[in-house]
C-alpha positions as CSV (number, residue, x, y, z in Angstrom):
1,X,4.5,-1.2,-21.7
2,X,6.4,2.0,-21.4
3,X,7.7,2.9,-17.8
4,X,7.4,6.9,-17.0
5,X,9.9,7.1,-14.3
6,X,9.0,11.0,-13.7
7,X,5.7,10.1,-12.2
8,X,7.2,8.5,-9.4
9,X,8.4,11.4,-7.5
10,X,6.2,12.4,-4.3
11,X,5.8,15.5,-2.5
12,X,7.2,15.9,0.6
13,X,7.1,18.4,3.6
14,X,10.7,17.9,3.8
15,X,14.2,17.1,2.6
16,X,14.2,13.0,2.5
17,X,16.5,10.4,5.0
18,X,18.7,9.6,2.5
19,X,19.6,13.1,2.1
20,X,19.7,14.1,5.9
21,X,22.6,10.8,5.7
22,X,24.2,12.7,2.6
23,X,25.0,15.6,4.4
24,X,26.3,13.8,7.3
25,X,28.6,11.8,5.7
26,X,29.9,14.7,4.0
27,X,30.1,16.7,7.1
28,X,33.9,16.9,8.0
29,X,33.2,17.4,11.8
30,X,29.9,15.3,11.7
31,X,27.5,18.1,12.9
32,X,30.0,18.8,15.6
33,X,30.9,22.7,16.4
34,X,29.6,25.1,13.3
35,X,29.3,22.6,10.7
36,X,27.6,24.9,8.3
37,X,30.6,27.0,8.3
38,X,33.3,24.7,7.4
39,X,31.7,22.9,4.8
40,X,30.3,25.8,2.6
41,X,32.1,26.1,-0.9
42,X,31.4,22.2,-1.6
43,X,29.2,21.4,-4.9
44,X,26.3,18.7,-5.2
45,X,24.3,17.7,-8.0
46,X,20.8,16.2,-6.8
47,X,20.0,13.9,-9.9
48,X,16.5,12.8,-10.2
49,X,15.6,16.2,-8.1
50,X,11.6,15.2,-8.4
51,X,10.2,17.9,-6.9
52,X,13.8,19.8,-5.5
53,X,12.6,18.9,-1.7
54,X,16.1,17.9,-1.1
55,X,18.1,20.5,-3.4
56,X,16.7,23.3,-1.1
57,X,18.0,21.5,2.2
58,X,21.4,21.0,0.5
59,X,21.5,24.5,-0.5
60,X,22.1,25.0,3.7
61,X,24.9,23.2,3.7
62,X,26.7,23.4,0.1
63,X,28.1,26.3,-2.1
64,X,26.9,25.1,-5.3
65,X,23.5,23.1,-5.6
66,X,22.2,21.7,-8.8
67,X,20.1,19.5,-10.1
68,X,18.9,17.4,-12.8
69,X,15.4,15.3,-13.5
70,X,14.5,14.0,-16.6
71,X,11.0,15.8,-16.2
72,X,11.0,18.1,-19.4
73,X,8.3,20.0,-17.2
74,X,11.3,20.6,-14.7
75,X,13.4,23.6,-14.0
76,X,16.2,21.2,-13.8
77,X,15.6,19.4,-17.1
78,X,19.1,20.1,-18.4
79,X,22.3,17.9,-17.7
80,X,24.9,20.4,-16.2
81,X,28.0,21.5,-17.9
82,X,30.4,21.4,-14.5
83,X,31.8,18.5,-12.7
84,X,30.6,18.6,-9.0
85,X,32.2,17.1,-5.8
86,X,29.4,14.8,-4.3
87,X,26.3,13.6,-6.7
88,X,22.8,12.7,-4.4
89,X,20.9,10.0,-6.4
90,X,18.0,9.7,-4.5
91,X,15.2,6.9,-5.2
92,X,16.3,7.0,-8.7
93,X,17.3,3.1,-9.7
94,X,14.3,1.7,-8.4
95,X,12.1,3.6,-10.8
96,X,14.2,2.1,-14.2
97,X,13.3,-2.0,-15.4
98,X,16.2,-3.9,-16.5
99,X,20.1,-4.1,-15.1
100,X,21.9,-2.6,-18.0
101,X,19.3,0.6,-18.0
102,X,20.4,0.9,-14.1
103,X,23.7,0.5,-14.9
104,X,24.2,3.2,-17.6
105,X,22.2,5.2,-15.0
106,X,25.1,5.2,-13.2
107,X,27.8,5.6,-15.6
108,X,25.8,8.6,-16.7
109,X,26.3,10.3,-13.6
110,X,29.7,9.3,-13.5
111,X,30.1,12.1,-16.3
112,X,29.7,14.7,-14.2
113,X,31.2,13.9,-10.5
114,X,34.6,15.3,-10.1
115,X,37.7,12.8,-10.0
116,X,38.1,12.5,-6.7
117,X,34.3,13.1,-5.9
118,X,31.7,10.8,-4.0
119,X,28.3,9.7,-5.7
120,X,25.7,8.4,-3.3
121,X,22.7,6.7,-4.3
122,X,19.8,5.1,-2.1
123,X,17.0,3.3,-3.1
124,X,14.3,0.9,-1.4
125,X,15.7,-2.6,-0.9
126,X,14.8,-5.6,-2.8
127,X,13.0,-6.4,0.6
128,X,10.8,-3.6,1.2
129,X,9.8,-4.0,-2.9
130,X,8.5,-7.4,-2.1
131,X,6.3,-6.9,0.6
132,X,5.1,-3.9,-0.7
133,X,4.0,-5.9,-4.0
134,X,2.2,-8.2,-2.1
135,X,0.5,-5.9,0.2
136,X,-0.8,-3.7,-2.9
137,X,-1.1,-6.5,-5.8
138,X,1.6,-5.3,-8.2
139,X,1.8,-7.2,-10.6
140,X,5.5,-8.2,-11.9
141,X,7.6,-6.7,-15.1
142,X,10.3,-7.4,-16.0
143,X,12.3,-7.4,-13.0
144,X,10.3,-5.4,-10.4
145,X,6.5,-4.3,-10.3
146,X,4.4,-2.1,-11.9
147,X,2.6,0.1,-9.0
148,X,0.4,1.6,-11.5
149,X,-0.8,1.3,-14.9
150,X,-2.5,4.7,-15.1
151,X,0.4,6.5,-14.1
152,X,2.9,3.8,-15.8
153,X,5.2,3.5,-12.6
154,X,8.2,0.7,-11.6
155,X,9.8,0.0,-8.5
156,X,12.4,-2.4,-8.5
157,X,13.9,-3.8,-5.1
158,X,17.9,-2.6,-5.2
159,X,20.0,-5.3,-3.3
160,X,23.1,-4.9,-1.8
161,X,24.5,-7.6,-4.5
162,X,23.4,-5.7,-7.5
163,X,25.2,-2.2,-6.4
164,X,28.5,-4.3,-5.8
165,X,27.7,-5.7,-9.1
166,X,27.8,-2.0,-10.6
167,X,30.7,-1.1,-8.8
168,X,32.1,-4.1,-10.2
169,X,31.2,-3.2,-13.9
170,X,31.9,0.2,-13.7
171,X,35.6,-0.8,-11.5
172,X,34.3,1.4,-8.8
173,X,35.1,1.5,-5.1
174,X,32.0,1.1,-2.9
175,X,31.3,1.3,0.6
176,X,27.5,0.4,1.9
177,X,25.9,3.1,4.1
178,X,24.1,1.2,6.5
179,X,21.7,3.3,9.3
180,X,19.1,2.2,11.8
181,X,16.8,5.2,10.7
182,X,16.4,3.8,6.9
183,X,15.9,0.6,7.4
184,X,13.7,0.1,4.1
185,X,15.9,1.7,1.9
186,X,19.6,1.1,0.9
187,X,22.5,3.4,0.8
188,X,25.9,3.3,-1.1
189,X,28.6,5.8,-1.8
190,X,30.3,5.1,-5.3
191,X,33.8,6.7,-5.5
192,X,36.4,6.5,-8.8
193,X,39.2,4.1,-7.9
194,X,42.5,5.4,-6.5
195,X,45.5,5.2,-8.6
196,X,48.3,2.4,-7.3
């Protein structure tokens, strides 16, 4: 079966968690004093923008705002030619079957985050996959669930193991973002390895 990973992305009223977290992490005064202010002139690249929810919110608090989704229908349907500061991967690695297809996910955005940049990506934990495929009935492929055959969509629980794992492969530093207000949905921030 072939997996459409475009059809996955939902419409929202507004930006997601996981980018709200973004911004705060990247927030050099965390939301203290005019935080809008100081932070302008910093670059994102939302990839797997869906329906650009969160590029609009990030366009209150960075310079440069981009995006990319492999949507040919989208706006954003070409890969950038600039190297950007942070990289947002929102909800993006659950949606793609198989390790190695994750994995060059990542090592594709590598491509285009600056060298001493910071690439987040969040998706739903191996543990909210689970009970969600036995609450609906998905049935299992290859290693997640197919949560529907008319619209040919995946979700694959991301554990904590597996993004060490890829920051492992790709010799990666990695620090695990953990909040109270996401508590179904996992959060890491990949940076390049400092020089010794």
């Amino acid at each position: 079966m072939i997996i459409d990973p475009t059809n996955t992305a939902i419409k929202r009223n507004r930006e997601s968690k996981p980018a709200q977290e973004i911004v705060y992490q990247c927030a050099p005064d965390k939301f203290s004093g005019d935080m809008y202010r100081k932070y302008k002139g910093k670059s994102i690249l939302d990839w797997g923008c869906g329906r650009e929810d969160d590029i609009h919110y990030y366009s209150n608090f960075f310079n440069m705002v981009s995006g990319y989704e492999i949507d040919p229908n989208s706006f954003y349907n070409k890969l950038p030619r600039v190297r950007f500061g942070v990289i947002a991967c929102t909800y993006v690695l659950c949606t793609i079957p198989l390790y190695e297809a994750r994995l060059d996910c990542v090592k594709q955005m590598l491509n285009y985050l600056q060298p001493k940049g910071r690439l987040f990506v969040s998706a739903r934990t191996d543990k909210e996959i689970l009970r969600l495929a036995k609450k609906k009935n998905w049935a299992p492929i290859y290693d997640g669930y197919i949560t529907s055959f008319a619209r040919k969509t995946f979700q694959h629980g991301v554990s904590e193991d597996e993004l060490k794992r890829i920051a492992d492969d790709l010799n990666l530093d990695i620090n695990i973002i953990k909040t109270k207000y996401m508590p179904n949905t996992i959060m890491a921030e990949f940076t390049f390895k400092k020089s010794k």
